[in-house]
NUVEX-473091 format. One record per residue: residue number from 1; x, y, z of N, C-alpha, C in turn. Coordinates in Angstrom, 2 decimals. Layout:
# residues N
NODE  seq     n_xx     n_yy     n_zz    ca_xx    ca_yy    ca_zz     c_xx     c_yy     c_zz
NODE  NUM        X        Y        Z        X        Y        Z        X        Y        Z
...
END
This chain:
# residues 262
NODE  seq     n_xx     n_yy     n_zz    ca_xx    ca_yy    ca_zz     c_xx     c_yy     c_zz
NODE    1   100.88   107.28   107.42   101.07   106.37   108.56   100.42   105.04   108.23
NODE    2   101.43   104.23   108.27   100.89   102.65   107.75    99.89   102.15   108.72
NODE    3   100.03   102.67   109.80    99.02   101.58   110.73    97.54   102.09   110.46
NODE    4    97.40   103.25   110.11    95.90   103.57   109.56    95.65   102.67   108.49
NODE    5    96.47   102.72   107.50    96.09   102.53   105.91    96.28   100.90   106.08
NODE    6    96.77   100.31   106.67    96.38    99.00   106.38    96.35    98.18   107.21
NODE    7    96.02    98.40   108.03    95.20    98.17   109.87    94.09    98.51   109.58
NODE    8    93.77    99.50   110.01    92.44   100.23   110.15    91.48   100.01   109.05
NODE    9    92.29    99.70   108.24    91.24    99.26   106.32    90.60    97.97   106.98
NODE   10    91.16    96.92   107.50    90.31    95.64   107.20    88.95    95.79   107.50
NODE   11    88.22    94.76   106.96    86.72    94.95   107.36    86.28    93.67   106.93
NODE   12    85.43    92.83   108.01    84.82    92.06   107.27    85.82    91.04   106.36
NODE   13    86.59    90.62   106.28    87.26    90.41   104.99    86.23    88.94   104.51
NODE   14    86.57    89.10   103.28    86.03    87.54   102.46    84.51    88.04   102.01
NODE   15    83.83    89.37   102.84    82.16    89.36   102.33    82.08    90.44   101.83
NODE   16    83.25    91.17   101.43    82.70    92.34   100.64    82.39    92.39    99.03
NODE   17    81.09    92.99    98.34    81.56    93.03    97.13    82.29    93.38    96.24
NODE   18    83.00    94.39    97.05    84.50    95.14    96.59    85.37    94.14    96.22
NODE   19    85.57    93.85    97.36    86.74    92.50    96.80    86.47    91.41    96.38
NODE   20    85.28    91.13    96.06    84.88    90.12    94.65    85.33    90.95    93.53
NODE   21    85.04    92.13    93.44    84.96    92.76    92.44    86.52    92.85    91.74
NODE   22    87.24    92.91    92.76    88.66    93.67    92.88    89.47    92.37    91.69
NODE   23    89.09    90.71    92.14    90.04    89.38    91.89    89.27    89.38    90.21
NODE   24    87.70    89.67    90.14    87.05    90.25    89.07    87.52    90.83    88.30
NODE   25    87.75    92.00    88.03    88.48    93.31    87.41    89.99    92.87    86.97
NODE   26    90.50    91.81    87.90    91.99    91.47    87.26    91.86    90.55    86.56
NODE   27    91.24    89.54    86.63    91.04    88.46    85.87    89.99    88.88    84.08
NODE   28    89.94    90.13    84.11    89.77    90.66    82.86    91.07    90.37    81.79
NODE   29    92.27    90.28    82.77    93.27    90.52    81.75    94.11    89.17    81.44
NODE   30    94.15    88.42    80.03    94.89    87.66    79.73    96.17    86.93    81.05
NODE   31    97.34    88.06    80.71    97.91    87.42    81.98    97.89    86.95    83.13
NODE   32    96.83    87.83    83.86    96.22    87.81    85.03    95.81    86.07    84.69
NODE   33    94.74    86.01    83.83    94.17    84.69    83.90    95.22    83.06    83.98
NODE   34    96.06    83.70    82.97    97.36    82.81    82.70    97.76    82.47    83.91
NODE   35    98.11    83.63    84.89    99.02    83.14    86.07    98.24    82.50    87.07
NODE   36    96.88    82.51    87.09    96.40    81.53    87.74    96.17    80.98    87.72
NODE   37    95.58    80.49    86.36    95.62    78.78    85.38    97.15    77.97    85.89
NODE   38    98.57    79.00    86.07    99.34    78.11    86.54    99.67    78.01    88.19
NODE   39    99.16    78.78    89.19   100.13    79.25    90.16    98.98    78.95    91.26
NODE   40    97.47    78.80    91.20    96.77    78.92    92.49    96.82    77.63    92.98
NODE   41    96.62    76.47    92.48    97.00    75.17    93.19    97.58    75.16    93.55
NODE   42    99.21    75.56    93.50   100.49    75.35    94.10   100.22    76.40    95.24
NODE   43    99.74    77.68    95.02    99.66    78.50    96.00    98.77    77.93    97.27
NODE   44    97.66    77.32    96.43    96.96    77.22    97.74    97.00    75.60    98.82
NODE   45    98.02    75.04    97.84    98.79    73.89    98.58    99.58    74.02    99.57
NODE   46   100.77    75.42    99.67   101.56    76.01    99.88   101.15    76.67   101.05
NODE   47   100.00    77.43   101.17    99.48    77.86   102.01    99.15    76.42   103.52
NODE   48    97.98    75.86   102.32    97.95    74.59   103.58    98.84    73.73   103.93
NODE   49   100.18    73.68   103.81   101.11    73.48   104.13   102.05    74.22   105.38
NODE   50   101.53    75.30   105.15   102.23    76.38   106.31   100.81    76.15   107.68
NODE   51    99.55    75.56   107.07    98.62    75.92   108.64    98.41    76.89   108.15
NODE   52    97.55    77.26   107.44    97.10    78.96   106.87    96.50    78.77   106.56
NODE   53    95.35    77.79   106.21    94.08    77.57   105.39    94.18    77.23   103.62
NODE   54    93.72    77.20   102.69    94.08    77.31   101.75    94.01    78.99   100.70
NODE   55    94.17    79.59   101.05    94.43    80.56   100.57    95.25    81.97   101.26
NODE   56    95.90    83.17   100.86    95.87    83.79   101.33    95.38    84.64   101.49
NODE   57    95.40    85.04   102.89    94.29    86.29   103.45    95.47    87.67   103.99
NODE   58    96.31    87.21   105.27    97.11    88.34   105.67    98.04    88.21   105.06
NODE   59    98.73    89.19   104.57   100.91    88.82   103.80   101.19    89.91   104.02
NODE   60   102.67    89.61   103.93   103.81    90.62   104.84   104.65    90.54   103.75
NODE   61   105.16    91.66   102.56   106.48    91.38   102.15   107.68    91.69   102.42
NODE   62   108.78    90.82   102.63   110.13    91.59   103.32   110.96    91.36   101.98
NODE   63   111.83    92.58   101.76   112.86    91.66   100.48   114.40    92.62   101.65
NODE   64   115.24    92.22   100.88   116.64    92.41   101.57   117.42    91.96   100.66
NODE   65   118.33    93.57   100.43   119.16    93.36    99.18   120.30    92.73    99.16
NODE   66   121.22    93.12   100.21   122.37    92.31   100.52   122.21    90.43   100.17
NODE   67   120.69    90.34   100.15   120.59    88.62   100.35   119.91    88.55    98.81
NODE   68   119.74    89.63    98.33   118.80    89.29    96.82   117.63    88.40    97.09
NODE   69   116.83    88.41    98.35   115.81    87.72    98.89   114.22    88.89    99.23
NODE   70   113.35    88.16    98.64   112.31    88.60    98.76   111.17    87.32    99.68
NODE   71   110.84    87.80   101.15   110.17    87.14   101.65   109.13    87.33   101.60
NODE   72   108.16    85.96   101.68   106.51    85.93   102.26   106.37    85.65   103.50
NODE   73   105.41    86.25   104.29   104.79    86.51   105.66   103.50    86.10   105.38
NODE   74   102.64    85.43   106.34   101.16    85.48   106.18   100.65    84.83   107.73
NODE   75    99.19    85.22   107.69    98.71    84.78   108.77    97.17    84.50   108.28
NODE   76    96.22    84.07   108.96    94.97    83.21   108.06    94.53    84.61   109.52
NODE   77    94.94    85.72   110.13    93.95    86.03   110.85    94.58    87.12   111.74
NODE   78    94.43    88.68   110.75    94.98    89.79   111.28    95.10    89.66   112.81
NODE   79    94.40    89.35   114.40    95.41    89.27   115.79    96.03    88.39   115.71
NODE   80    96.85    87.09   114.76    98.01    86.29   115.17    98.42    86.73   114.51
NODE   81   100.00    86.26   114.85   101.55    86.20   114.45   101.47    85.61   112.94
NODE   82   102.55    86.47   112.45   102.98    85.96   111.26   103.67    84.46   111.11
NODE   83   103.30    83.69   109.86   104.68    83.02   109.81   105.56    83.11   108.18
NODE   84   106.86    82.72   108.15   107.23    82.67   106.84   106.71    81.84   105.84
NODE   85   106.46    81.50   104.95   105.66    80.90   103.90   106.85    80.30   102.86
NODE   86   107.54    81.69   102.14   108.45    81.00   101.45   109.15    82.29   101.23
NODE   87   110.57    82.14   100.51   111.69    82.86    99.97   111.60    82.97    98.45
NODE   88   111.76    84.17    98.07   111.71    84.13    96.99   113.40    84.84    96.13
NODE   89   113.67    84.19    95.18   114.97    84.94    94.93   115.14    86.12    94.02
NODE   90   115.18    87.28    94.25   115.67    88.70    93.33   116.73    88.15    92.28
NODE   91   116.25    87.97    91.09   117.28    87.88    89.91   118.29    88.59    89.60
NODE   92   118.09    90.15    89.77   119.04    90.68    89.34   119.27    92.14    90.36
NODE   93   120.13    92.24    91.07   120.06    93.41    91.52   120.45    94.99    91.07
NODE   94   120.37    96.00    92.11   120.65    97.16    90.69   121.06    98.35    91.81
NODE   95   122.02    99.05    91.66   122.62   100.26    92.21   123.35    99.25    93.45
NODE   96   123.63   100.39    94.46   124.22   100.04    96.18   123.58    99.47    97.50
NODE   97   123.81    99.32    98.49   123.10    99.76    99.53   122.89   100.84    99.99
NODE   98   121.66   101.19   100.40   121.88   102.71   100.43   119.97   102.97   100.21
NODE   99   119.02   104.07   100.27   117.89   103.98   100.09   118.24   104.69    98.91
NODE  100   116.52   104.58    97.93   116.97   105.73    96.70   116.64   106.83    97.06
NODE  101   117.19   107.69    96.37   117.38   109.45    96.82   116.90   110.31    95.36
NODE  102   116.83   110.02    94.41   116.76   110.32    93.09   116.32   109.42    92.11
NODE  103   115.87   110.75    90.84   115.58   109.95    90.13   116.96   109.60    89.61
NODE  104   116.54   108.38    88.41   118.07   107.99    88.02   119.54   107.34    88.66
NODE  105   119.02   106.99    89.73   120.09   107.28    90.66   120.45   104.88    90.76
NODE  106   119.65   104.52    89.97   119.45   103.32    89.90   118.99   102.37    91.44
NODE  107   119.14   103.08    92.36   118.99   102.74    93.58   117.63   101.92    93.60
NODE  108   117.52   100.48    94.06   116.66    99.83    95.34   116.22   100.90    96.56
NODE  109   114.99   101.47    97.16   114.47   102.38    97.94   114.79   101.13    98.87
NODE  110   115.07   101.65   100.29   115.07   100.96   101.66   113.71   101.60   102.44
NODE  111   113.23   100.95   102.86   111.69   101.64   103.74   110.74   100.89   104.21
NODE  112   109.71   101.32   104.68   108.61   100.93   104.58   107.48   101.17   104.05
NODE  113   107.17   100.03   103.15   105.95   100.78   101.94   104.63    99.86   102.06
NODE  114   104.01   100.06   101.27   103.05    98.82   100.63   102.57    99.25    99.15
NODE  115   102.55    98.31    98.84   101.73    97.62    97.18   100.61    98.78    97.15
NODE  116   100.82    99.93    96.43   100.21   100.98    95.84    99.01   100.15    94.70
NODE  117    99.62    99.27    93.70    99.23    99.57    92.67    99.36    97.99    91.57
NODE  118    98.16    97.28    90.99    98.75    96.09    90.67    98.64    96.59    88.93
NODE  119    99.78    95.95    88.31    99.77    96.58    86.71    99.64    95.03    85.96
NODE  120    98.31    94.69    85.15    98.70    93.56    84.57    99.16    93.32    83.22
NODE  121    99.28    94.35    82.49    99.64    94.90    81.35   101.06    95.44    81.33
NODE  122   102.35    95.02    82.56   103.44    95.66    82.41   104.31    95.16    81.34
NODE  123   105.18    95.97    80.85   106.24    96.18    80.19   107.63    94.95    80.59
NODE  124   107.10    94.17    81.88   107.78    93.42    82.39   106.92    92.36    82.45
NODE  125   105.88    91.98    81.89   104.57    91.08    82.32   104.13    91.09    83.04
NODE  126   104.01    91.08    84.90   103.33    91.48    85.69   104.00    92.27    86.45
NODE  127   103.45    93.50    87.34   103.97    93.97    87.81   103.24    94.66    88.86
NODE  128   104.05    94.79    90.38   103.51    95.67    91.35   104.04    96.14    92.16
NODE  129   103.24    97.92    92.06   103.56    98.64    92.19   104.27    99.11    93.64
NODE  130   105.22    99.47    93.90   106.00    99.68    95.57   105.01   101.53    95.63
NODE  131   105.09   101.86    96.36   104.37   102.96    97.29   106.17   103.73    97.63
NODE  132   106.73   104.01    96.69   108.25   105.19    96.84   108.00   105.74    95.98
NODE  133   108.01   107.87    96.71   108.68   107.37    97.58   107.41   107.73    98.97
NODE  134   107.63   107.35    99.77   107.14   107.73   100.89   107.08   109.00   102.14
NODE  135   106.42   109.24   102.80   107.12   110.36   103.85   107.93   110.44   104.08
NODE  136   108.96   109.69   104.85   110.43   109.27   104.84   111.21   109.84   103.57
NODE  137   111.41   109.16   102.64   111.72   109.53   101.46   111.44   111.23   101.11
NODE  138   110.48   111.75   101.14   110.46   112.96   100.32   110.67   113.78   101.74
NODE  139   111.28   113.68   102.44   112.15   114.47   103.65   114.04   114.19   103.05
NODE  140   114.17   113.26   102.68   115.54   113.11   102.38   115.67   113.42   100.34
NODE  141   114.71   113.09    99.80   115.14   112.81    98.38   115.41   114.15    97.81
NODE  142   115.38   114.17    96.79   115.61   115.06    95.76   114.60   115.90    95.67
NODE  143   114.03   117.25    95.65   112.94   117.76    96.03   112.52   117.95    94.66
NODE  144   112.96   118.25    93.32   112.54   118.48    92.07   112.11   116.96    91.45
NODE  145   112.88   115.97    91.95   113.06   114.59    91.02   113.26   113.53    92.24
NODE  146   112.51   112.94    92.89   112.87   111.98    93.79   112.98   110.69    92.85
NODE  147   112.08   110.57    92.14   111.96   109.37    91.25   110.89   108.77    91.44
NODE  148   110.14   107.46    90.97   108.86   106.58    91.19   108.93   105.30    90.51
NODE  149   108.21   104.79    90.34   107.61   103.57    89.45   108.74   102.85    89.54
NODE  150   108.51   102.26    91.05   109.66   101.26    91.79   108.52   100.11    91.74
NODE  151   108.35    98.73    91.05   107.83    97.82    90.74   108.94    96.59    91.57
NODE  152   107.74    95.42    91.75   108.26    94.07    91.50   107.50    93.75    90.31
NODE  153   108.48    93.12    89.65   108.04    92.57    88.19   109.16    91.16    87.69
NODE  154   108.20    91.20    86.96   108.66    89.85    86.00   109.69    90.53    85.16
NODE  155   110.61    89.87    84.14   111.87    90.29    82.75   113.11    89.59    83.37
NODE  156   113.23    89.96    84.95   114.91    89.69    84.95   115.51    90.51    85.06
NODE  157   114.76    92.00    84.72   115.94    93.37    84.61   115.54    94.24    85.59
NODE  158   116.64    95.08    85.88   116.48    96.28    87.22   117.06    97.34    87.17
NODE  159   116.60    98.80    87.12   117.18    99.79    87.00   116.53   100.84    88.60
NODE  160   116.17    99.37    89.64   115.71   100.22    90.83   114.91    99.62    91.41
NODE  161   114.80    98.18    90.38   113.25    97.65    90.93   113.75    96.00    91.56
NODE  162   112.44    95.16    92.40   112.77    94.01    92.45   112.34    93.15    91.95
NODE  163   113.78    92.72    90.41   113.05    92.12    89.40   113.17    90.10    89.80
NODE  164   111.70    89.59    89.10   112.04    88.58    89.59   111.46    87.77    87.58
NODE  165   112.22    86.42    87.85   111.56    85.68    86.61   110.12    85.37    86.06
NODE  166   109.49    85.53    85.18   108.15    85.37    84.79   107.15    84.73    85.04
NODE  167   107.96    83.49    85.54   107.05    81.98    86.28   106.73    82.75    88.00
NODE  168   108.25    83.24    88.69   107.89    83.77    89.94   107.06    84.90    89.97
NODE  169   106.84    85.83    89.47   106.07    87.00    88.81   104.59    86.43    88.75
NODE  170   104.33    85.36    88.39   103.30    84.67    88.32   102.48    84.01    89.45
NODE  171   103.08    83.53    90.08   102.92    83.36    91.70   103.07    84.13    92.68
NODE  172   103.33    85.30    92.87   103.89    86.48    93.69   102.90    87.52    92.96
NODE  173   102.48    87.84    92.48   101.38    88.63    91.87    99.71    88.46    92.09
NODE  174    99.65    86.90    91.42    98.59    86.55    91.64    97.99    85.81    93.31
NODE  175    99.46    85.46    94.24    98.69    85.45    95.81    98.90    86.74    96.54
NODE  176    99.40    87.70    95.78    98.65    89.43    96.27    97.30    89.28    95.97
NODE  177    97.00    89.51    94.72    95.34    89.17    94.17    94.73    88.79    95.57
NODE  178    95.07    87.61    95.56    93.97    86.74    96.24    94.11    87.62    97.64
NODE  179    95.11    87.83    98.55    95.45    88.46    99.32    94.25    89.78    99.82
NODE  180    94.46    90.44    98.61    93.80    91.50    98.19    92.24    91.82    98.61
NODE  181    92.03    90.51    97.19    90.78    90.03    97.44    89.95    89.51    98.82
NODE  182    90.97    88.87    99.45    90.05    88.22   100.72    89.71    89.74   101.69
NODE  183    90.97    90.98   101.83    90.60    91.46   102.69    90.41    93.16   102.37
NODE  184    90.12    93.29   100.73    89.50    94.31   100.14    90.21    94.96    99.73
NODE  185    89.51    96.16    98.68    90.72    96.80    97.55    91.07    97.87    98.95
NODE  186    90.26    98.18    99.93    91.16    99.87   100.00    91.95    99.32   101.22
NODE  187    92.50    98.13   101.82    93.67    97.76   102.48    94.66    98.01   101.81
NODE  188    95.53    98.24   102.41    97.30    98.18   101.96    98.25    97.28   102.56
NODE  189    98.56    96.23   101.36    99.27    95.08   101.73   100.75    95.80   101.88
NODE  190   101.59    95.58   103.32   102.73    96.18   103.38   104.36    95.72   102.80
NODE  191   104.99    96.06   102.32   106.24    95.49   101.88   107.24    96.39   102.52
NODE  192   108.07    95.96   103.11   109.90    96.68   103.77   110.38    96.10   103.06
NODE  193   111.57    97.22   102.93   112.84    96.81   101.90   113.96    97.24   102.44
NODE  194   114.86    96.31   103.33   116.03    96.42   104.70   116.94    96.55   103.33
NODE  195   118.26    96.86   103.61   119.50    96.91   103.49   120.06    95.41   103.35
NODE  196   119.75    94.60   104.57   120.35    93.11   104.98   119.40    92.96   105.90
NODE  197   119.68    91.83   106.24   119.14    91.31   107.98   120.24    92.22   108.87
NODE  198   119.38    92.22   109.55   120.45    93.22   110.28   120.69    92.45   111.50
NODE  199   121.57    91.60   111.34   122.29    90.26   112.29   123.69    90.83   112.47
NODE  200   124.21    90.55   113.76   125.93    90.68   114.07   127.00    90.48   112.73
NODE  201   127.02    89.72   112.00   127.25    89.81   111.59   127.49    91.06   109.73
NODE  202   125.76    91.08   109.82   125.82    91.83   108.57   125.98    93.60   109.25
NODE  203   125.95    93.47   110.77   126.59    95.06   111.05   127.83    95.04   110.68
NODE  204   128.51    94.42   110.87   129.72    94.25   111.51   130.39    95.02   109.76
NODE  205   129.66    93.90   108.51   130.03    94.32   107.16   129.93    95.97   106.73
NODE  206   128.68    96.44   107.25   128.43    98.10   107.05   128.80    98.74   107.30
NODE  207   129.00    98.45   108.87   130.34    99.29   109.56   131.59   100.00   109.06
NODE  208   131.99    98.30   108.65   133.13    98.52   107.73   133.20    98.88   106.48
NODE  209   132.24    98.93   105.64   132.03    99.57   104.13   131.67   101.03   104.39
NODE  210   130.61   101.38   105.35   130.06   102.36   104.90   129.82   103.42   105.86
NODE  211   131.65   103.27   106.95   131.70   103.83   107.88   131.78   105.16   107.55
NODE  212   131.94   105.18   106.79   132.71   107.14   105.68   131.47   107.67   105.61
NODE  213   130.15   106.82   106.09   128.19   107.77   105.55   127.94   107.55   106.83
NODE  214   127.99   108.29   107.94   127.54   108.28   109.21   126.23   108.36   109.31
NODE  215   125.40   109.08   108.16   124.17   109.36   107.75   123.52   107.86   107.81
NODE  216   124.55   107.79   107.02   123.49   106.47   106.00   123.46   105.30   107.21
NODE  217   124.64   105.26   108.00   124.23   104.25   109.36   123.68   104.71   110.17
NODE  218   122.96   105.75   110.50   121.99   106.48   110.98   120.84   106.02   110.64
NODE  219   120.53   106.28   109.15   119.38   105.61   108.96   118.78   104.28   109.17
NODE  220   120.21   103.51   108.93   119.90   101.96   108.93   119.38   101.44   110.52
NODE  221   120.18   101.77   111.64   119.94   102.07   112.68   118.14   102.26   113.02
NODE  222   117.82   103.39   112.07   116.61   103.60   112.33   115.28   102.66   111.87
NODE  223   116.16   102.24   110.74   115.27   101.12   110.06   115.36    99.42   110.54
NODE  224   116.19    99.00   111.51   116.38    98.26   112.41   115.50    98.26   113.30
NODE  225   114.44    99.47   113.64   113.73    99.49   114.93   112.42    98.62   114.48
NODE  226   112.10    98.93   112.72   110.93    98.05   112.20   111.85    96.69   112.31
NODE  227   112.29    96.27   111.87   112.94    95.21   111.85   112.80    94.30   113.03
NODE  228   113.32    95.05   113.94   113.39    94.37   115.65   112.06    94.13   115.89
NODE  229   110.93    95.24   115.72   109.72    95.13   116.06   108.85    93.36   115.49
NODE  230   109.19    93.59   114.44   108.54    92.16   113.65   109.51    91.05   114.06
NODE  231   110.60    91.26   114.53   111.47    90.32   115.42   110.55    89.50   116.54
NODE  232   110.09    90.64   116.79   109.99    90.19   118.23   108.23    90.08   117.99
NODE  233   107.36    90.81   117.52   105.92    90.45   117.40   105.68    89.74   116.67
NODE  234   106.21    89.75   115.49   105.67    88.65   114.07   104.22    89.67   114.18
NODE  235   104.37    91.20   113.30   103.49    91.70   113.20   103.80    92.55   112.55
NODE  236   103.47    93.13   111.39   103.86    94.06   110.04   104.15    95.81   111.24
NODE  237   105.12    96.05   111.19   104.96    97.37   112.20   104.04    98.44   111.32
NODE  238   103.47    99.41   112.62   102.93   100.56   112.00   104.16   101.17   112.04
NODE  239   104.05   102.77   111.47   104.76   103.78   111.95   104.05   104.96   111.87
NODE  240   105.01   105.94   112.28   104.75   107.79   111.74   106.00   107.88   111.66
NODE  241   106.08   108.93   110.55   107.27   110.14   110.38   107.22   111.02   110.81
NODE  242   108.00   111.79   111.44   108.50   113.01   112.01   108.78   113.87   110.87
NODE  243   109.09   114.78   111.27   109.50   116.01   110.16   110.30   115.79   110.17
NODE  244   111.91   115.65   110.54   112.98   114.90   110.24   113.45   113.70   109.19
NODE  245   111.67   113.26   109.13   112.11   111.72   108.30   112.27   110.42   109.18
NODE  246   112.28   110.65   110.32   112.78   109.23   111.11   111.30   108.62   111.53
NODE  247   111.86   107.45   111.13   110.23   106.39   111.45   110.16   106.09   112.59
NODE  248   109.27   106.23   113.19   108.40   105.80   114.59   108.11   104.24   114.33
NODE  249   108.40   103.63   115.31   107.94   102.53   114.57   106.32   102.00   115.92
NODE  250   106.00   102.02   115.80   104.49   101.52   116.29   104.02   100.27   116.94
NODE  251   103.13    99.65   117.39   102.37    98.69   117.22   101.09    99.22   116.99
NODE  252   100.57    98.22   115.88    99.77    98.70   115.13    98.37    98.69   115.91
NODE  253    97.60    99.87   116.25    96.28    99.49   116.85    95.33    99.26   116.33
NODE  254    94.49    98.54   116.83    93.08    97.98   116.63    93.43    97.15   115.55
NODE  255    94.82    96.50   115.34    95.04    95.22   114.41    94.03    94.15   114.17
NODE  256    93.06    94.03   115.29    92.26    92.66   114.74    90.93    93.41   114.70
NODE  257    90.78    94.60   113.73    89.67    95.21   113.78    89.05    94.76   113.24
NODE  258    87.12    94.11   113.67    86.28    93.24   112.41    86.84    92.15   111.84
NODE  259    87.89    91.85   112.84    88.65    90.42   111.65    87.73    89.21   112.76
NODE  260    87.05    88.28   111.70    85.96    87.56   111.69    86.54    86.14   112.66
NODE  261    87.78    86.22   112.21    88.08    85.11   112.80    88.74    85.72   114.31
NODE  262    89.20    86.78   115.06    89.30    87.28   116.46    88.23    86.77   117.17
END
């Protein structure tokens, strides 16, 4: 349940030694250092540009495949509203619409996750880690082989993941870091991964493609309820799963817990 794991985590943010430790420990690694030799000025220009202070503290990632768009969310102060920051573009996409169900199955996962895991040594140059599959997921997937090691990364290439170019990889990595850092390693920064926006229009397209999976517009349906929620709060939803698999979608409690600036 997301609203524990990254609600209930904040503490204090900005004074722990953890999360000195955390921006510490990454900046051990070559790339790591690289991408912020190029990317924190702009980031933290970017930021004070949106009214966010100069750095980031809260982020929200949304990506949406139909649009090959990966959004930033942030707020300088877990009880306010989000705002958008910037768009980022998915280079290359990979499988259908549809969540992944398997391994192999090349599928983009649809859900709600967060950033498990930051790799600065990837095979793609930077990379981080998505949290699939999830509760949700291992109610529907493949029970021998669901699959894993669903990344955003740098290369350009995708066999499931959301790949982005090396320069963006570079900036999208390293204001997680900082992210991270301001509000400690054992938070969980959240990322959803919709189908589309789910606007009149882009029903109207599913309907018609993917009227033959009553299932699968079932689900989407269900994943619309996070959607609507941050519609309407500008606030990362919690949830729970049911034994069924269907997400609850929440408001998240005690959201401005210890947050310094409430």
């Amino acid at each position: 349940m997301r609203t524990f794991l990254f609600i209930t985590g904040i503490f204090l943010a900005g004074q722990s030694l953890s999360a000195q430790a955390f921006s510490d420990q990454q900046l051990n690694f070559d790339r790591v250092r690289v991408a912020k030799a190029r990317t924190e000025a702009r980031i933290r220009k970017m930021f004070r540009d949106s009214g966010l202070g100069d750095q980031p503290k809260y982020i929200y990632w949304r990506s949406f495949k139909l649009e090959d768009e990966l959004e930033l969310w942030a707020t300088d102060s877990s009880s306010k509203p989000y705002r958008l920051v910037k768009k980022y573009k998915i280079c290359k996409g990979s499988g259908d619409l549809g969540p992944k169900r398997k391994f192999g199955d090349m599928q983009v996962p649809e859900g709600l996750y967060y950033i498990e895991r930051f790799n600065p040594n990837s095979t793609f140059h930077l990379s981080l880690k998505i949290a699939y599959p999830n509760e949700s997921d291992l109610v529907f997937a493949d029970k021998e082989n669901p699959g894993n090691e669903i990344y955003i990364h740098g290369g350009c290439a995708s066999v499931g993941c959301l790949p982005m170019t090396d320069s963006l990889i570079d900036e999208i990595y390293w204001l997680t870091v900082m992210s991270q850092s301001y509000q400690g390693k054992e938070v969980k920064i959240p990322i959803d991964i919709f189908p589309c926006h789910f606007n009149a229009k882009n029903w109207t397209y599913l309907k018609q493609n993917y009227s033959h999976k009553p299932q699968l517009i079932k689900f989407w349906q269900n994943l619309q309820e996070a959607y609507d929620f941050f519609a309407k709060q500008k606030i990362a939803p919690g949830y729970w799963v049911d034994q069924k698999g269907k997400y609850n979608v929440v408001f998240p409690q005690n959201y401005h817990l210890h947050d310094n600036n409430h």
